[in-house]
Structure formats: C-alpha cells, structure tokens
Phi, psi and omega in degrees: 000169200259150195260277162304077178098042180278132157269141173312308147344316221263333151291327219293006187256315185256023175255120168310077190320129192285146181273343188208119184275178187244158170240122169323142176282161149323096097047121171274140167284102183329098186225105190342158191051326163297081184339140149232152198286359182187173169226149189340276171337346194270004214249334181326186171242129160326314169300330175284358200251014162071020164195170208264156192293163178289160196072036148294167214259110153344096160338161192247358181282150181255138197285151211267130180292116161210186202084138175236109183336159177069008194258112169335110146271142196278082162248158192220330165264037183236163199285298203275147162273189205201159164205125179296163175126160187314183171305101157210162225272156184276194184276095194235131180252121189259126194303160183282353204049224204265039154264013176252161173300108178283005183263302162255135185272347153276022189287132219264339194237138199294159164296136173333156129310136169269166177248130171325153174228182183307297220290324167278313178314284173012276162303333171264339162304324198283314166287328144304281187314354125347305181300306196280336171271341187254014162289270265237338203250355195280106174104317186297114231299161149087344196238137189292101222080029196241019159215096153215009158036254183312308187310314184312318162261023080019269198290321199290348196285332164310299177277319199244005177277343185073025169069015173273143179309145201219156183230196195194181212256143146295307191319296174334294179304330173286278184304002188218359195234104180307322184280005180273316189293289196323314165310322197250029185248302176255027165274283199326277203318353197256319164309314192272294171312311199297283182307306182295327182302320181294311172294354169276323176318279186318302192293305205291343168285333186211068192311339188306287180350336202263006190228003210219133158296141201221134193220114176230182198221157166191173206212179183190159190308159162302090184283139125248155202271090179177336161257350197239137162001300200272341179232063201284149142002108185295129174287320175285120169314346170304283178301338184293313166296331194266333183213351172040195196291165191195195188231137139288114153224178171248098193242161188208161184240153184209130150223139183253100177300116181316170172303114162289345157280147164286144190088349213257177190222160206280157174264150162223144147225139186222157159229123201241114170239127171257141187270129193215151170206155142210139159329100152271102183201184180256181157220175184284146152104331200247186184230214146281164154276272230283345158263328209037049164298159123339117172281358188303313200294344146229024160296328195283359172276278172336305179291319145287001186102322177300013183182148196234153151262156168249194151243123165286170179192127152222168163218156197235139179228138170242180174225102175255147166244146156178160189272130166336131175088328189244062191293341157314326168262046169282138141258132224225101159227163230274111171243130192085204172315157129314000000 
C-alpha cells in the first residue's frame, strides 16, 4: 500500500466492514515523544467498571486448559472472525505498488526490475535532499511538516533499507494518533466479544465448565485499517506516511473465574496481543494527503531498484479485565514495558 500519500479510498476494499459500529473514544492529547499511560478505557475509577480493580488478589484454584485448537467461535457481533488455539496469522496479501503484475492485481510476486537511467539518479538526489530538509525541519514551531518522525524512517528505510523487513512502534501510533486510540480501543472490544462467545460455548457443551476456572487461547481474522468508522485511517501526516492503511489481528489467552458471589458473572483476563503489518511501497495512480506528490514520482524507484518495498511489522500487548456481559467497563493496561 502506498505510505507517502496513500488515499484513504484506496484501502476500502480490502477493509472488512464492521457489523455493528462503534463511537470512537475521545483521542489522549498528542504529545510526540510522551508515553502514554493508559489508554482511554482504562480511566474510569474501578467502582464504576462493573470489575475489580487492578491487584486484586488471583484465585488460588489454577484454571483448568480447555478448547481443542482449531475450533470455530461462534460469534455474531465481531468484526474478525475467531478460533481457538494458539496466535496464529491470517492469510493477508499485500500489493506490489508499481512492482505488480498489471495482467493480475493478486498476483503475489513483483515484477522484474528495470535498469536506471541518469534522469532517475537525479531524481533520487533530488529526494534525498528533500529527506534530509525535512531532517532539519522537525520540531521546528511554524514549519510545514516538521512532526512526521516515523513517516521520514519510513521513507528512508525505502530508500537505503534493501527490501529488508523493518518494524515499528503500534504504541506510538496509539499514542500520538487519534485513530490509533480507535483502533486498539475496538480491536480489544472485538476480542473480548470474540472471547465471551467462546466461553458461552465452551459451558453449553459442558456446563460443569460454569463452576470451575478456565483458560483457553483463541485467534483472528484479518481486520483492516483505514476506512470504517471503527477502524479509521490515520489522521496525523505522520502515520498516513509512515504506515497509512494497513492490516490487523488478534490473538489472546483468556481465563475466565467463576462468580465469587452466588448470582453474580463470570470474571475474565485475557492478555491480548494485537498484530499489525503493512506493505510499504507506492501505487499507481495515487498522491500524498498532505502535499500532493504524485506517488508515480518514487514508484519510479521502485521499478528501477532504487528504492525497495518492505513489510512493516509491530505488535501491542494489553492485560484487559472485565465481568462477563460488560466488555465495555474493561480494564486495560499495558504488559511488560514500552
């Protein structure tokens, strides 16, 4: 997909449209560099969230393994579908830019190469320095482009990386991208639904399951990112360069605890890792957002060589809590480090 100046169109075909939207959360205020400490769901104060705060003390019965890989969950309100069983990724095929096969656009392997002529070294002198002013330009009060980072080693990875796999921060993108909180706000919530469908499952086959802790893994389809509501676009010129629209999924370990009260709903924790990749290259046809270059003007780097696409790759991990029925009043933080 084209990075520097991918129109948002331009994913919509291949973003799975959600069955029931959502309303985006309120945005954390973006501040370049700043970690940020939570994500939006997380803020209630724990007597409101319908589940117990964190450091609550873990039952001490050790939860029982149950699901036999590979088994369809049966849900109806999730965006991706799910199966139990370990992480594992779906089949997601990523375009060539102006390396496809123009007789098929699913054709998986790029087209030859061309040999350079003086006029692309040119053009590619000319895009470094380009690269290299907007280097210089970063932070500075007043100037156009000057907070896009990631998009810049992005581009440079484009040029001087050799078609090798390059990753990135998703946290970053969550923090400094309204559409990044929207995003990992209903990848969770999708998840969550994705998990209790399982476990309604699990009890109705074997109900005795409803009285005992239980721990099962389960995995999911290819969410894409760019077009829908729930899963919009990147809004900051930075991620619309650095990663534009792109693809998602999920995998998670769940265990769920019986009511400790009688009458009372089942408890969950799941630790939920979300997975994201995309194709960095250009495409025909398409521009900047935020400028309007011609993405042909470094397609043609591609087609000589002078410039290579990659795969991005990052993954984001939460530990969410929440009582059976109510995955909206999760609780959600961040596991291990940044």
């Amino acid at each position: 997909m084209s990075r520097v100046g991918e129109a948002s169109g331009g994913v919509a075909a291949r973003v799975q449209q959600a069955r029931a939207q959502e309303v985006r959360p309120p945005p954390p205020p973006p501040a370049p560099g700043v970690r940020n400490t939570s994500d939006t769901f997380e803020r209630a104060p724990a007597a409101h969230r319908g589940s117990p705060a964190l450091g609550t003390p873990t039952p001490v019965a050790t939860p029982t393994p149950v699901g036999t890989t590979g088994t369809p969950v049966a849900a109806t309100d999730t965006v991706a579908t799910y199966q139990s069983g370990p992480p594992q990724r779906p089949n997601i095929q990523h375009d060539n830019g102006f390396l496809q096969n123009p007789n098929d656009p699913n054709d998986p392997n790029p087209i030859p190469t061309e040999s350079p002529g003086l006029a692309d070294y040119a053009a590619l002198a000319e895009w470094e320095v380009k690269q290299r002013g907007a280097r210089a330009l970063q932070g500075v009060p007043g100037v156009p482009h000057n907070n896009i980072p990631d998009g810049l080693d992005a581009y440079d990875h484009f040029l001087h990386g050799g078609g090798e796999d390059s990753h990135f921060s998703y946290e970053r993108f969550v923090a400094t991208d309204p559409s990044g909180q929207a995003v990992l706000t209903n990848s969770t919530r999708d998840t969550q639904q994705g998990a209790e469908a399982y476990y309604n499952q699990l009890v109705a086959n074997d109900p005795s399951l409803a009285g005992k802790p239980v721990t099962f893994q389960i995995t999911g389809s290819q969410i894409g990112v760019g077009s829908s509501e729930q899963f919009p676009y990147p809004e900051t010129e930075n991620w619309q360069k650095a990663i534009g629209g792109h693809s998602t999924w999920n995998s998670a370990t769940v265990t769920v605890y019986p009511p400790e009260q009688p009458g009372g709903k089942p408890r969950f924790e799941m630790d939920m890792t979300l997975h994201a990749e995309d194709r960095y290259n250009f495409n025909p046809g398409q521009a900047d957002i935020a400028t309007g270059a011609p993405d042909a003007d470094n397609g043609r780097f591609e087609r000589t060589g002078l410039g290579h696409q990659y795969t991005n790759y990052s993954q984001l991990q939460r530990h969410v809590t929440w009582t059976q029925g109510s995955p909206e009043n999760a609780v959600s933080r961040p596991m291990g480090g940044r």
